[in-house]
N, C-alpha and C positions, 0 to 999 in steps of 0.2 A: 899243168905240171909245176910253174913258175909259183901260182898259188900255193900249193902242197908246198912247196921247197920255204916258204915266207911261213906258211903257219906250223909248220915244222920249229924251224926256227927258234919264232917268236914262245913258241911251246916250250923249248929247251932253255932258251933267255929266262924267261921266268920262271922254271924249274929250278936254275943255277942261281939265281939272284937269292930265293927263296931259303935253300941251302945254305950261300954264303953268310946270311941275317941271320941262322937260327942260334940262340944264343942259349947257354945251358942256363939252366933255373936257378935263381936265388937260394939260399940257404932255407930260408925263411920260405920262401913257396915249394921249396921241396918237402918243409917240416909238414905243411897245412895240408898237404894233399895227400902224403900220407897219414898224417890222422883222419883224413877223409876215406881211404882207403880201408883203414883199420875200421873204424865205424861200419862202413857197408859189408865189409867180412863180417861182423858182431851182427849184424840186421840180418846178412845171410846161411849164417850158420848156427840160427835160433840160439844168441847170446844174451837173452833180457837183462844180465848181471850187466853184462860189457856195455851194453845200450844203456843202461841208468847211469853207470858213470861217466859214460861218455857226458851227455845232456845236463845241459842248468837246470836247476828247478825251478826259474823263470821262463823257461823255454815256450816259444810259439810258432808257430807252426800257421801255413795257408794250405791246403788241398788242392787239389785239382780243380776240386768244386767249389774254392772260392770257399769256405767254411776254414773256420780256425780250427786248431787242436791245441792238445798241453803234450804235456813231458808222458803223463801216465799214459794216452794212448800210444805212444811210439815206443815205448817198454813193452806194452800188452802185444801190441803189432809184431814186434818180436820174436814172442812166444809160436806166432804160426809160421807155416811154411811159404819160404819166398821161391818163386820158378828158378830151378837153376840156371837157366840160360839168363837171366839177369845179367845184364851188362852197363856198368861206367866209364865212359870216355870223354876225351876230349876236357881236360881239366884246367880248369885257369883260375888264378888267384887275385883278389884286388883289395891288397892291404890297404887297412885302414889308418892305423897307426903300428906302433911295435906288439901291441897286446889286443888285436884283432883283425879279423879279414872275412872277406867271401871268398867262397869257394865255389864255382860254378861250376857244370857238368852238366852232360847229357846223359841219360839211362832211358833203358828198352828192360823192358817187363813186359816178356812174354804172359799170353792169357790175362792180361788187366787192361782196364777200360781207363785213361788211354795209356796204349802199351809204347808212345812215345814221349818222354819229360823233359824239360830243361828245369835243372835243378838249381837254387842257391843258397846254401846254405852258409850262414854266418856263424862265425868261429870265435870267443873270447878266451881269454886267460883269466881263469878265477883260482885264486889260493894256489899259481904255479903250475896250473895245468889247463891246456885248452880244452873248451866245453863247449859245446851245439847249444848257442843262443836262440837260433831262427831260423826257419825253412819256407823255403815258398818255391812251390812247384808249380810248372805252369804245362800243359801240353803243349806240345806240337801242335798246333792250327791244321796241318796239313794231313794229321792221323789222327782228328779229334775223332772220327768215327770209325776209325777201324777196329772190326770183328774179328777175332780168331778163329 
């Protein structure tokens, strides 16, 4: 009982602690992540317009599989249909300076091999507007083989 009553506790201690720390978001990390927001609505609501202008024309890209891409295959990508259950969360920002950052995140894409990513995408300001420099998606280790 004395146990339960200590990890009780210590449960509630670090819930509270947790709380009291949390600190609302920067200006600037509120801006990047919703332009990250808007991008993945444009990818999932077959946007090709909105996804070329989102993206540099120098853009690159790593896969899953470890294989590059460009700017044109993620425009084309686009064009088809993404699982609606598609979800991003868990969003963190790591400016680099005033005129870029990464944007990290996790997503689950249902029915895709692998249906679990850690995302980071890199964000510049060109000509006054931020633009998807770079991507590199890596799976989840732990769902690299899961089947649907």
């Amino acid at each position: 009982m004395r146990s339960t009553f200590l990890l009780c506790t210590a449960i509630f201690t670090v819930t509270l602690a947790a709380a009291q720390t949390a600190k609302p978001l920067p200006a600037f990390d509120q801006q990047l992540i919703e332009q990250q927001k808007q991008f993945l609505q444009a990818t999932q609501t077959r946007n090709p317009t909105a996804v070329d202008r989102a993206i540099a024309d120098d853009f690159q890209g790593i896969g899953t599989n470890g294989d590059f891409y460009d700017k044109s295959e993620v425009v084309e990508s686009a064009q088809q249909a993404t699982p609606k259950d598609t979800r991003a969360y868990d969003f963190h920002v790591v400016k680099l300076n005033d005129d870029s950052a990464v944007v990290t995140y996790n997503l689950i894409v249902p029915g895709e091999h692998p249906r679990y990513r850690h995302m980071a995408d890199t964000w510049a300001t060109i000509d006054g507007q931020w633009k998807l420099k770079f991507r590199q998606i890596t799976p989840n280790i732990w769902s690299a083989n899961d089947l649907d």
